[in-house]
N, C-alpha and C positions, 0 to 999 in steps of 0.2 A: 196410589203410591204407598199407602199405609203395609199391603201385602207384602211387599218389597223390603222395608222399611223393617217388617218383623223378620220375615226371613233371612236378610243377613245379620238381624242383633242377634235372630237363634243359632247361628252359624259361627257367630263368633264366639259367646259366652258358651256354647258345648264345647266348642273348640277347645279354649282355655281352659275351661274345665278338666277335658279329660286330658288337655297336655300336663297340667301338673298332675292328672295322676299317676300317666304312664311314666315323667318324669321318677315319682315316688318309686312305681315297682321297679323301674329300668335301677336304679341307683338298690333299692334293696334286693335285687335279684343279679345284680352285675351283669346287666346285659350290652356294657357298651362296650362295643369289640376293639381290639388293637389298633392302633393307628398304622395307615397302611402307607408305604414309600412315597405315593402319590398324596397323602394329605396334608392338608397347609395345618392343621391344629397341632397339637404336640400332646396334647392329654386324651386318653381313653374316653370318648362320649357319648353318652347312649341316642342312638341312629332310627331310634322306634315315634316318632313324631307324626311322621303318616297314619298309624294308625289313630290318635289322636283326630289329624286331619279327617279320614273315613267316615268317622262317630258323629262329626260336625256336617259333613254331608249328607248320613241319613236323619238327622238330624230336621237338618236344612226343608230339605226334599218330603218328608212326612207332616211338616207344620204348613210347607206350601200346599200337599192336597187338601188342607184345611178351608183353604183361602180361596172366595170364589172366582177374582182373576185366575186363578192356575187352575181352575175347574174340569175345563176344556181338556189342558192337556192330559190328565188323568182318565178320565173317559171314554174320551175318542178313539184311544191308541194306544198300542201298547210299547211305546217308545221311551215310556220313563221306568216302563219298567226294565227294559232292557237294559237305560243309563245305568241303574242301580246295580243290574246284574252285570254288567261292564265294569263298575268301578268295585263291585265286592272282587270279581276273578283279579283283575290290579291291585287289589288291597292285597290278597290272601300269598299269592307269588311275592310280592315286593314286600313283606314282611319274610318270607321264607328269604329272600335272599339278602333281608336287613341281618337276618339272622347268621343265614349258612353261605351270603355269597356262592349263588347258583350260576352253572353256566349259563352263560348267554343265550345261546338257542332255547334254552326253556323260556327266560324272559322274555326273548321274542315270538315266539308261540303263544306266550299269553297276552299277549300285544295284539297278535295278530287276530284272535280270536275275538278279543274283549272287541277289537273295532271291527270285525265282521257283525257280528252278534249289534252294532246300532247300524252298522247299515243293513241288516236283513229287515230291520225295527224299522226303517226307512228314514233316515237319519243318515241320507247320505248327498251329491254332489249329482244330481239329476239334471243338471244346465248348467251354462256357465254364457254371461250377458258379453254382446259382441252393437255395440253401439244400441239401436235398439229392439234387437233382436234377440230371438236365445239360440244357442247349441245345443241340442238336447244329444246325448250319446246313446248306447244300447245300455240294456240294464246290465248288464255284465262289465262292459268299460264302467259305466258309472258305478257300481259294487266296487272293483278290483282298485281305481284310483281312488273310492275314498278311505278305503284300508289302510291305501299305499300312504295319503297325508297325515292320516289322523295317525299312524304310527309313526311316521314321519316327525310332524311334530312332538307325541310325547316323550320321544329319546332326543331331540334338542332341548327339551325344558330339562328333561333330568341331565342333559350332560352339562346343562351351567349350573346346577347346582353342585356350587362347589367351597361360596363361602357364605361368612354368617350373613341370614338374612338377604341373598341376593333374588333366589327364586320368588319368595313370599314379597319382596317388596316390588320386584318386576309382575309379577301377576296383580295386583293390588294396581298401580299404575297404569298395566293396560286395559284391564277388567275394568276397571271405574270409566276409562274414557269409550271404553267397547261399551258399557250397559248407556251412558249417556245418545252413544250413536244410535242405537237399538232403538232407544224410546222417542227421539228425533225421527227415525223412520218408521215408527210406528203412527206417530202425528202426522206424516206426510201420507203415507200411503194405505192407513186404517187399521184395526188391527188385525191381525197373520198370525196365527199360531204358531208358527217357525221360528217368528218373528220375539215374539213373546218366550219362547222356549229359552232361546240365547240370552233375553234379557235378566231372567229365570238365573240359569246359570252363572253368569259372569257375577251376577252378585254373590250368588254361593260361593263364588270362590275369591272374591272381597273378602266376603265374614270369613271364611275358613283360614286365609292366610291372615287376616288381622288379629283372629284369636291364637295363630300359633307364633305369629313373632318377636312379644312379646320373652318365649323362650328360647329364639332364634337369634336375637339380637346379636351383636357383638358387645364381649364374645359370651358367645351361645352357650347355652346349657345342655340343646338336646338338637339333634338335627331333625328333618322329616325324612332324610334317607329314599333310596328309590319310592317304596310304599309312597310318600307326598309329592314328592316330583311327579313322577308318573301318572298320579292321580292329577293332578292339577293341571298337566298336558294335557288329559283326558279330555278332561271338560271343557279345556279353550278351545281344543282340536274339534270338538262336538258346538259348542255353543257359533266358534266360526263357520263351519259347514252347513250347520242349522238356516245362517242366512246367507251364504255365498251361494250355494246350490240349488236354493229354492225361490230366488224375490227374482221377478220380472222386474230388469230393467229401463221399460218403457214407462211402471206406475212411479217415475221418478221423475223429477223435475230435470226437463234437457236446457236448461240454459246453461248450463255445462257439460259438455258430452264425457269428459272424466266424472261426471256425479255416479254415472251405469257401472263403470268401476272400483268403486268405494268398497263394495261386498268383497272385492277381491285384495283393494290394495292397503287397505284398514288391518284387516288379520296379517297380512304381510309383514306392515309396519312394528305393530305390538309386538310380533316373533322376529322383526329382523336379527335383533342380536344372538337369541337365539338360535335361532336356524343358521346365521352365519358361522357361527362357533361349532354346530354340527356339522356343514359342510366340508368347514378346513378342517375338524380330526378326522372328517372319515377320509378324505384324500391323503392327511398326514401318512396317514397309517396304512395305507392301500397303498403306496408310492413304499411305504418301507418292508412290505409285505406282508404285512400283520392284518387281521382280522381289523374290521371296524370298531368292534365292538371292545377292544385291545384296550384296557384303561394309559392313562400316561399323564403326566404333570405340563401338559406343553397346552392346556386349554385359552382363553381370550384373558379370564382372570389368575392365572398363570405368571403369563407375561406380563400383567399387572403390577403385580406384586413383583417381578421380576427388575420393572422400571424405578421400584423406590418408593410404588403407590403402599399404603395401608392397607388392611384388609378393609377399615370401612372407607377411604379415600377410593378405593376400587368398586366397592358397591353401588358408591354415589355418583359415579361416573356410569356405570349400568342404571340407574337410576335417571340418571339427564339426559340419557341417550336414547330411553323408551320414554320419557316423555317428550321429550323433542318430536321423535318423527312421530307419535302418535297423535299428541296437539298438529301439528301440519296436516297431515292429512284429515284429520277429523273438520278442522278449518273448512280446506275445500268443500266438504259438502256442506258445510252451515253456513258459509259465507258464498257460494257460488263462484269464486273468483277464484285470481292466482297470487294477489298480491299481499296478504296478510297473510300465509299459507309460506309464502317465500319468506317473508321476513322473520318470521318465527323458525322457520329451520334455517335460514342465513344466519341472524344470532346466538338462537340456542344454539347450532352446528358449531360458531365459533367457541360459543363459552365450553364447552365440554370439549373441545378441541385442545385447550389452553389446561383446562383440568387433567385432560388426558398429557401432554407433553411436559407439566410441569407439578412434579408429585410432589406436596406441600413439606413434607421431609426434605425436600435439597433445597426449596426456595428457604426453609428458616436453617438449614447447614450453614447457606451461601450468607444469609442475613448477620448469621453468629459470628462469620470469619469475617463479618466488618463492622462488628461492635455496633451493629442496631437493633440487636435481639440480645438479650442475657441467652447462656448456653443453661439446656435441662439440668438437673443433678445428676439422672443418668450419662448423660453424655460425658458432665465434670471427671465425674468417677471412672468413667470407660478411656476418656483421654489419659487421665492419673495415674492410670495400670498398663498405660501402653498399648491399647487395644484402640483398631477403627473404631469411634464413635457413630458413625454411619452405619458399618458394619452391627454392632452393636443393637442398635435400633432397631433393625433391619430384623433382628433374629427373635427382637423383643417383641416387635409387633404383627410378627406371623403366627400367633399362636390362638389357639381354641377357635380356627373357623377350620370350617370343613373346605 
């Protein structure tokens, strides 16, 4: 655990490290570009954080071939190399387009490349578990769909990033509960080098977004911009296929026959919000004829802030809502049952239900208009001038998130 244990302290403190420096040059070199129709912030902010995030990666990645747990996978194969050269081609585009906002079809091209390039490395969805059986496909079907996910997923991580802090804290919350599954199936069924690779990963991207949040926070000082979205898609998209395409289902315990589907319904969970918020833009916008790829303000955290939420009241609801169905599912496989598994996503479900329907701005509006809450200064002075104090609020607290 010690291996572990260094590589995401080294992942975080690089991290930190070079986000304030790029913070430094971004601020003395003016690199933070106009704020664009579609952004919640209101001030000019420098969008260069990924690269930042990149430096903690190689970082990460060179102190693990240190370490004789990661031994193996340096050795054997040349699939970390490839990770490396995957995540430099995503650095290098996603910088050019923090920069010069590049067409789309470039960035998808480099998407598409970066995740061909780990599945030639073999680092790709070679079976897929059917009770206790596998499906194994041809190499070619297995090549083309893991292309098809792992691009998949990095344009859902980057298209929720949108306010302070919600990428890096939703990676952080699934990564931690995905590296705990890892090393739970790695005690069960011995260790796997595939196995190991994802465990690998997910922490890297622990420490990566723990040393960049800090700048992320609300409200932010510096975004990670496509360059860190993208990148941190990367490696969940890589670290989840590592073990959904490669563990035989039968070396699992069947006192539960949903256990043989955990590889598959685990990474689901951790991306659901994700992936759901990719799905409705891309039909939004495919229904109104527009390219998928068509940016617009109508995202999940959008309509957030649309309801009355905060920018950080809206993070924390993205926040309960990956922990929620990630604790459930992770449940079922450590507890073998269905009943503690339900009751954590029964109540978690409800309490971020209630977060979600009632945005703590109208419960203290509703409080102040019956004398159980003193009213803010702001609002005194917004009412004083004849202006909605709701309104008001509203315009106060959409500011500096991306």
């Amino acid at each position: 655990m010690l291996a572990y244990v260094t590589v995401v302290a080294v992942a975080a403190l690089v991290t930190a490290a070079a986000s304030w420096g790029v913070l430094r040059l971004s601020r003395r070199f003016r690199l933070a570009p106009e704020v664009r129709a579609r952004d919640v912030h209101t001030a000019p902010t420098p969008r260069l954080g990924g690269i930042a995030m990149f430096l903690g990666i190689i970082a990460a990645f060179l102190v693990a071939g240190t370490q004789q747990e990661f031994a193996s996978l340096f050795e054997q194969s040349n699939q970390m190399w490839a990770l490396l050269g995957s995540c430099a081609i995503i650095a290098v585009v996603g910088v050019l387009d923090d920069l010069l906002d590049l067409d789309w079809m470039i960035k998808l091209a480099a998407q598409l490349v970066a995740s061909g390039l780990l599945a030639w490395s073999g680092i790709q969805i070679v079976s897929l578990p059917f009770g206790d059986t596998l499906i194994i496909g041809s190499p070619v079907v297995n090549f083309v769909i893991t292309v098809f996910l792992m691009t998949l997923v990095m344009n859902a991580v980057n298209f929720l990033d949108g306010l302070d802090g919600l990428v890096a804290g939703v990676a952080i919350i699934a990564n931690s509960l995905f590296f705990i599954y890892t090393r739970l199936l790695n005690d069960q069924i011995g260790r796997v080098d595939s196995v190991i690779l994802a465990s690998l990963i997910a922490l890297v991207i622990v420490g990566i977004c723990v040393g960049f949040l800090p700048f992320n926070w609300h409200r932010a000082r510096m975004f990670m911009g496509d360059t860190g979205a993208l990148l941190v898609g990367l490696l969940m998209a890589t670290s989840t296929v590592s073990v959904t395409g490669q563990l035989n289902p039968a070396a699992l315990d069947q006192k539960l026959v949903l256990a043989s589907y955990i590889p598959i319904i685990l990474p689901i969970a951790v991306l659901a919000l994700p992936l759901a918020d990719f799905t409705l833009a891309v039909v939004r916008r495919l229904r109104a004829g527009k390219s998928p790829f068509t940016a617009d303000r109508l995202h999940l955290h959008h309509r957030l802030l649309d309801m009355g939420h905060s920018p950080l009241q809206a993070v924390c609801i993205f926040y309960a809502g990956t922990t929620v169905l990630s604790v459930a599912v992770l449940l079922v496989f450590t507890t073998q049952s269905f009943l503690l598994p339900a009751i954590v996503l029964s109540v978690g479900g409800l309490a971020t239900f209630a977060l979600l329907m009632y945005p703590a701005k109208r419960l203290r509006a509703a409080a102040a208009e019956r004398g159980l809450v003193p009213l803010t200064g702001r609002r005194t002075r917004a009412g004083a001038a004849g202006v909605d104090p709701a309104r008001t609020e509203d315009a106060a607290e959409r500011t500096q998130s991306e």
